[in-house]
TORDO-910108 format. One record per residue (C-alpha): residue in one letter; residue number from 1; x, y, z. Coordinates in pm, 1 decimal, decimal comma. Layout:
<nodes>
NODE	r	k	X	Y	Z
NODE	A	NUM	X	Y	Z
...
</nodes>
This chain:
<nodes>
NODE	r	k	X	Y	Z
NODE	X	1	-2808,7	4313,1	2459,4
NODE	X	2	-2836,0	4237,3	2106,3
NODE	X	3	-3113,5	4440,3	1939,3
NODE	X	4	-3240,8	4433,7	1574,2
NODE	X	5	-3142,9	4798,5	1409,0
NODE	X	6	-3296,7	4898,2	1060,7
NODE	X	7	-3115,3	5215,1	1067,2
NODE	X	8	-2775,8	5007,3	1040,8
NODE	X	9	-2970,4	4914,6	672,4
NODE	X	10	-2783,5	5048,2	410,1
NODE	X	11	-2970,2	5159,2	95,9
NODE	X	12	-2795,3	5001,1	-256,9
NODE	X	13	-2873,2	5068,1	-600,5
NODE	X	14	-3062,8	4829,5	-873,4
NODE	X	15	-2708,1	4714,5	-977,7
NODE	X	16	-2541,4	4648,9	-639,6
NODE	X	17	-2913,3	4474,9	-517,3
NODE	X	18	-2856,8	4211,1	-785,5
NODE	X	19	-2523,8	4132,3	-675,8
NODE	X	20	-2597,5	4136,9	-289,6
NODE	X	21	-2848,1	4048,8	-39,4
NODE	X	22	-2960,6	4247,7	245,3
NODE	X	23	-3103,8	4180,2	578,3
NODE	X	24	-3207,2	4272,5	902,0
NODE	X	25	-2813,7	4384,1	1114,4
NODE	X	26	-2777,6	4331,4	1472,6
NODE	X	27	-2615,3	4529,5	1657,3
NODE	X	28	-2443,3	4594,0	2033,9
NODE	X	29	-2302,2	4950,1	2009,9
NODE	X	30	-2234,5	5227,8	1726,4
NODE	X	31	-1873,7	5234,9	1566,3
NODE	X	32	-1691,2	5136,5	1279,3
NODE	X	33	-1700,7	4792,2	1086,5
NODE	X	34	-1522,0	4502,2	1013,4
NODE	X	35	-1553,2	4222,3	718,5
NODE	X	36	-1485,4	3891,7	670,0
NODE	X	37	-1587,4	3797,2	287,9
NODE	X	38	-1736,6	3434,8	214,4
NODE	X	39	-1475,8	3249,6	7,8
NODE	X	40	-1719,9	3145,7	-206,7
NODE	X	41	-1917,1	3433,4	-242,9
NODE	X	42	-1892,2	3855,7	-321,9
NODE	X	43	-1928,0	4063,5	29,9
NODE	X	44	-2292,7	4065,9	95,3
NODE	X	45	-2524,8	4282,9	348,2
NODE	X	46	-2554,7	4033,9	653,6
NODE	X	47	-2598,1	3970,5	1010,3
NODE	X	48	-2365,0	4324,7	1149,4
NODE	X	49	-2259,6	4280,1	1493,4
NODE	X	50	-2179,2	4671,3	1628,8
NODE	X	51	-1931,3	4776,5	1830,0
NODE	X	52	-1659,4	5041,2	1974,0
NODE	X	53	-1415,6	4996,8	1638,2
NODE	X	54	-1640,9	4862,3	1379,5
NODE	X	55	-1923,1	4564,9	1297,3
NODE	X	56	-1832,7	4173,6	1158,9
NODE	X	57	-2068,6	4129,1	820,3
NODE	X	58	-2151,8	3761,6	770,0
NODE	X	59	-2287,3	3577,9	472,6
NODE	X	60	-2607,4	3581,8	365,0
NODE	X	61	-2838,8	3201,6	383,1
NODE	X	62	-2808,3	3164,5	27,4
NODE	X	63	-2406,5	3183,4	19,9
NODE	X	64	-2413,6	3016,5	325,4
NODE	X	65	-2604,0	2697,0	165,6
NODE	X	66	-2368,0	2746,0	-150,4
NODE	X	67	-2068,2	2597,3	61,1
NODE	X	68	-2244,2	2369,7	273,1
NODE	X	69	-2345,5	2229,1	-31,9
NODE	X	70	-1966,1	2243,0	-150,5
NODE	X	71	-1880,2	2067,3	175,7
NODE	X	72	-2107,7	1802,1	106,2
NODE	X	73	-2003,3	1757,5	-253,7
NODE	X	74	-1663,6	1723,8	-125,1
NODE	X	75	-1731,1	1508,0	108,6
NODE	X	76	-1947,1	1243,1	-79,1
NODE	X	77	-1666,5	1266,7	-349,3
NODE	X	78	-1359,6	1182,3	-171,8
NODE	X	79	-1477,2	813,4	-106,5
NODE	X	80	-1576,0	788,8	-468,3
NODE	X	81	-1258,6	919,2	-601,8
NODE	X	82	-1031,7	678,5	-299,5
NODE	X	83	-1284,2	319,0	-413,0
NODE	X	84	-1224,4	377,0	-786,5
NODE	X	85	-871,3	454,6	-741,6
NODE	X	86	-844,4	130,5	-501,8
NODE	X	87	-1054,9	-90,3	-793,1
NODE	X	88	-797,8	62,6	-1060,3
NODE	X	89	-522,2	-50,1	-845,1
NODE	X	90	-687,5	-404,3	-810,1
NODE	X	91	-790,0	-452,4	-1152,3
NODE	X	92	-344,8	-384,8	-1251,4
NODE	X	93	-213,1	-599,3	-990,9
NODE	X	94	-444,3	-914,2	-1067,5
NODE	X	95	-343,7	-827,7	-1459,3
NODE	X	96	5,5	-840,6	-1355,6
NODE	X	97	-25,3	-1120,1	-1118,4
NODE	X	98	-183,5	-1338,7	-1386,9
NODE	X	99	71,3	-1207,4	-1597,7
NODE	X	100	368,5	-1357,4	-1394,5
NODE	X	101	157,0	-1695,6	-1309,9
NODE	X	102	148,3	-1784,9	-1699,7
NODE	X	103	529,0	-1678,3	-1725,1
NODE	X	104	800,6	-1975,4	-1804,6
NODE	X	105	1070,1	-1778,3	-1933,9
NODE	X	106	1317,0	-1465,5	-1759,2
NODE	X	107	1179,6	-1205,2	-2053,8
NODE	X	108	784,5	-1358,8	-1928,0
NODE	X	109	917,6	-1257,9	-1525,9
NODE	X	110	1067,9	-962,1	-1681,2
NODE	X	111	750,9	-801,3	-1818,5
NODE	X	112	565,4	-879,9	-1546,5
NODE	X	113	841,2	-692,4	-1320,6
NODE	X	114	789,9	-414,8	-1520,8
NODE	X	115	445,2	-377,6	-1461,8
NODE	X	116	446,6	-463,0	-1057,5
NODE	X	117	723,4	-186,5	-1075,2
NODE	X	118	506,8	69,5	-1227,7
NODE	X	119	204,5	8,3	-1018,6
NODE	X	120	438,8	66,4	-722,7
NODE	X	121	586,8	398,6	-814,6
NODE	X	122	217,0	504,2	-900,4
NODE	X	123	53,0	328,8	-556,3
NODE	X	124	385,1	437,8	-307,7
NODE	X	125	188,9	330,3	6,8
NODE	X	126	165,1	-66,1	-128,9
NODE	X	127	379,3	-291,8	-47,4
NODE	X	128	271,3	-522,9	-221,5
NODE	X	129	385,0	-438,3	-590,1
NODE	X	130	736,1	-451,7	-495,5
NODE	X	131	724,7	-790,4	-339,6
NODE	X	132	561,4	-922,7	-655,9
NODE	X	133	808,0	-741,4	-902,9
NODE	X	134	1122,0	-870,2	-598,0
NODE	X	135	944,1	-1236,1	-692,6
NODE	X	136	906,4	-1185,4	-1057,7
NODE	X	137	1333,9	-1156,9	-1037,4
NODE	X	138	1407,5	-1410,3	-807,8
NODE	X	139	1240,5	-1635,8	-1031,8
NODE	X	140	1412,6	-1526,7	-1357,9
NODE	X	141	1761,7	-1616,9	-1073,7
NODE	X	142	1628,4	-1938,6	-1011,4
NODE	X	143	1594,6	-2080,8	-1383,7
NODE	X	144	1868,6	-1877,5	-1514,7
NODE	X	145	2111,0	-2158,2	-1656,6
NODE	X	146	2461,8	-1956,7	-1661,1
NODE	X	147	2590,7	-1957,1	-1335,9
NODE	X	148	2746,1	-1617,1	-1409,0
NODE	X	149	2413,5	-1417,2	-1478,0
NODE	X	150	2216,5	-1524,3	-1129,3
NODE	X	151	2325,6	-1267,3	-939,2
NODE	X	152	2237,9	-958,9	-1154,3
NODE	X	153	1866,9	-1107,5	-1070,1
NODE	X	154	1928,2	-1156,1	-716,9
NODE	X	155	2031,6	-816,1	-694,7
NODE	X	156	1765,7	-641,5	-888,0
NODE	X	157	1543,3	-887,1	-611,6
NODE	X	158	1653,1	-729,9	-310,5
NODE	X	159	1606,4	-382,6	-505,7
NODE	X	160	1208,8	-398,2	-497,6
NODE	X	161	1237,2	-628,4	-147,2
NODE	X	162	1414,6	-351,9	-2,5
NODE	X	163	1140,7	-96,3	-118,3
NODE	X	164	840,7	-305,8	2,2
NODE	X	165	1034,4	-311,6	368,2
NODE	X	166	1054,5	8,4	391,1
NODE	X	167	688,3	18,0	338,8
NODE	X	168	581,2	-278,9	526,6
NODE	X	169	899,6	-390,4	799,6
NODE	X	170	674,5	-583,0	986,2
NODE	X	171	528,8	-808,4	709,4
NODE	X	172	589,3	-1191,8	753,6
NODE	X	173	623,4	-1242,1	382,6
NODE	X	174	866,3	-1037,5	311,7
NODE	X	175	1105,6	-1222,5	525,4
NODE	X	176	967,2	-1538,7	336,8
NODE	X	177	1115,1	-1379,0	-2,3
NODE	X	178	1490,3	-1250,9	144,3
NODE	X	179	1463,9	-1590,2	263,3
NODE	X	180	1450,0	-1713,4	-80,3
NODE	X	181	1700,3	-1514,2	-222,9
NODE	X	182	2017,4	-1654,9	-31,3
NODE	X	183	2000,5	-1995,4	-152,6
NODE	X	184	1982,7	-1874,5	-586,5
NODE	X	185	2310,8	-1631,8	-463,7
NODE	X	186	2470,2	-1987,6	-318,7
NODE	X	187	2445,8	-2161,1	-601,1
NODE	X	188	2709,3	-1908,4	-757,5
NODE	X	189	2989,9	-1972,6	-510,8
NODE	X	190	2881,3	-2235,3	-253,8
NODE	X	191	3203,8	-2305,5	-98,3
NODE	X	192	3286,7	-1912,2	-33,9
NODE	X	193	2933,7	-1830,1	52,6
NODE	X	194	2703,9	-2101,1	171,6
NODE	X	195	2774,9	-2063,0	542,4
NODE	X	196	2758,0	-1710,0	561,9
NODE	X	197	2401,6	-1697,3	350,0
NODE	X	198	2259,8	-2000,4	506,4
NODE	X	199	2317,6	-1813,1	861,1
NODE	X	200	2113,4	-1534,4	691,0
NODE	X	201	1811,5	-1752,4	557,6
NODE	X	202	1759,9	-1915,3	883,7
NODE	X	203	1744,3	-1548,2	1054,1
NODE	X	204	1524,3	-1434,6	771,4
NODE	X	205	1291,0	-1760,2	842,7
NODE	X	206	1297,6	-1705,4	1210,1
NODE	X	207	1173,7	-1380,8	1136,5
NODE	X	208	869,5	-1442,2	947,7
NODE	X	209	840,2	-1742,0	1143,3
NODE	X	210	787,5	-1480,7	1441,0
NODE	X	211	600,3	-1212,6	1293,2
NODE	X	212	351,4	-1463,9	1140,9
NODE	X	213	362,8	-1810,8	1277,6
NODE	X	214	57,5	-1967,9	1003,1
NODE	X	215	259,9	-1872,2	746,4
NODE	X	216	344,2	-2136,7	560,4
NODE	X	217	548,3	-2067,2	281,1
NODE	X	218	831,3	-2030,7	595,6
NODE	X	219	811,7	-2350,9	654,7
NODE	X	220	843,8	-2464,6	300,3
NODE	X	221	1166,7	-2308,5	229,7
NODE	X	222	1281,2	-2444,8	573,9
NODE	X	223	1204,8	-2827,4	473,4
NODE	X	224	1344,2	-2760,4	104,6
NODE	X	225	1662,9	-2634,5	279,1
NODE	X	226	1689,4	-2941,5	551,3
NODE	X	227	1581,1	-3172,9	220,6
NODE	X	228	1906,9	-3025,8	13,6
NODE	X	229	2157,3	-3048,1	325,3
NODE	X	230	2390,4	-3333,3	351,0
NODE	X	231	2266,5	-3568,4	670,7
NODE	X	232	2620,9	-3523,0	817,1
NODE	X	233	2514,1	-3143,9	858,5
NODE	X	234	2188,4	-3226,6	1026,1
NODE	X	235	1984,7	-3212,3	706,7
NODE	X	236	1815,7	-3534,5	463,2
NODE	X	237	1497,8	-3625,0	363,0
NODE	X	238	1382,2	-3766,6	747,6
NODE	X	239	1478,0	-3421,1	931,6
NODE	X	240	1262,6	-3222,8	613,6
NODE	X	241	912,0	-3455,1	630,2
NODE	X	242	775,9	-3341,1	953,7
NODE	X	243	825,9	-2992,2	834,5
NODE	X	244	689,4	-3023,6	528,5
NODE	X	245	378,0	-3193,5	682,8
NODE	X	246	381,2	-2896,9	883,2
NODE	X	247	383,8	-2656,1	571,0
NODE	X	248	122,5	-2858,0	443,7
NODE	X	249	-108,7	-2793,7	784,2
NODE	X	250	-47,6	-2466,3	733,4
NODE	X	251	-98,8	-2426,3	363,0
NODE	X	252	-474,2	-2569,3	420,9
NODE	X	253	-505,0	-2342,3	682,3
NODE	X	254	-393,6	-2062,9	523,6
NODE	X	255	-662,5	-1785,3	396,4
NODE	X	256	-477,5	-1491,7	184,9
NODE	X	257	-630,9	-1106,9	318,2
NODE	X	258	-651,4	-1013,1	-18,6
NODE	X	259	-659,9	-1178,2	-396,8
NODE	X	260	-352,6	-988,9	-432,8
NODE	X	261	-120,5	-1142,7	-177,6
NODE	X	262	112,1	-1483,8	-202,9
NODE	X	263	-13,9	-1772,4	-230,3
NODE	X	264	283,2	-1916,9	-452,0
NODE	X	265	435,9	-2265,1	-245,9
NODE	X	266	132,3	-2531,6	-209,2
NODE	X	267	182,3	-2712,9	-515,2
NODE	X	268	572,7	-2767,5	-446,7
NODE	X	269	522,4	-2853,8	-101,5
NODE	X	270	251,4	-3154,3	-221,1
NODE	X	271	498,6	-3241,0	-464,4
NODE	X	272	810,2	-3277,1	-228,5
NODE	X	273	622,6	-3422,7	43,5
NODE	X	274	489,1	-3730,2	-245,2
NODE	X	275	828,3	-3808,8	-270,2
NODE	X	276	940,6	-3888,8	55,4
</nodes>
């Protein structure tokens, strides 16, 4: 039976009273004693449990309301730290993504790759950067004029693409942009690889296709390739409408999770489809 003891009370000096506080012990048995020390505060006199081999000391109230109150600071300031960190994060990628809108030249992509790239290796859990930084480059591909030159873009592309996959394997959009890639690397050598790459852009459109059927920017690079094939190989301007009417479905329907994520594809599809 646990009994209150005062003769357990030890008796301190002035000095040692100012630097501890002493209560009533409890205890089961006589013996010995054993401590366990707050981490946030010096040993204090406290609640001594007795028996055969020694006595446990605890904390005193005060030191015990010191860390609760330390919990509770912690606590209330690890969502503070995580939503300004997150708005940080925000506030860089719509810079950078504003950044690579207003771009019409490889050094404008360039600088805005830069920037995607840095925000990745700082935020290494977002996917995200990289695919903007993979599209910043297969951009600066697309409307580079010597033939020779493309592929040191496409490659640098599938760099970052590779990165944001290993982040995000599952993501729809990603698939979109490897998609995207093949037909820049064609345009180098189209008679040694155009049916090896076009074999890989359907699989890569299949795939996003799968993973996220509304996506429409999969079924914009899908018309644009049936639109660019001769009609002898199943492609022409016919075959690519109802899949750009399609895209276009799809583009109205189509609500982005975040402002950060693509929305790049709408504009071209409108202007294709006009022309048919």
């Amino acid at each position: 039976m646990i009994t209150q003891n005062p003769k357990n009370l030890e008796t301190k000096g002035p000095q040692d009273r100012n630097k501890r506080e002493s209560f009533f012990a409890m205890s089961i048995t006589p013996g010995g004693s054993w401590k366990f020390p707050s981490p946030f505060c010096p040993p204090v006199e406290g609640l001594r449990f007795q028996q055969p081999g020694g006595s446990w000391k605890f904390p005193s109230p005060v030191c015990l309301m010191r860390q609760i109150i330390m919990v509770i600071i912690i606590a209330v300031s690890v969502p503070v730290l995580s939503s300004a960190q997150s708005g940080n994060y925000e506030k860089a990628m719509l810079g950078a993504i504003e950044k690579m809108n207003n771009a019409g030249t490889i050094p404008d992509y360039i600088d805005a790759a830069n920037i995607f790239e840095r925000i990745g290796n700082s935020e290494k859990s977002e996917w995200l950067p990289y695919y903007h930084a993979a599209y910043c480059y297969v951009s600066a591909g697309h409307i580079e004029g010597d033939i020779q030159k493309k592929d040191p873009w496409f490659d640098k592309a599938q760099q970052f693409l590779d990165k944001a996959l290993k982040i995000a394997p599952d993501e729809s959009e990603l698939y979109v942009l490897q998609a995207f890639i093949y037909p820049g690397r064609m345009v180098v050598d189209p008679m040694g690889r155009g049916m090896e790459l076009m074999g890989r852009m359907n699989a890569a459109l299949d795939k996003a296709i799968s993973l996220n059927p509304g996506n429409p920017r999969s079924y914009f690079l899908r018309a644009m390739t049936l639109l660019n094939m001769p009609e002898a190989f199943g492609g022409g301007p016919e075959i690519a409408r109802p899949l750009f009417e399609t895209a276009k479905e799809k583009f109205e329907a189509f609500e982005p999770e975040s402002p950060l994520w693509p929305v790049w594809g709408k504009e071209q599809n409108e202007e294709e489809l006009s022309k048919l």
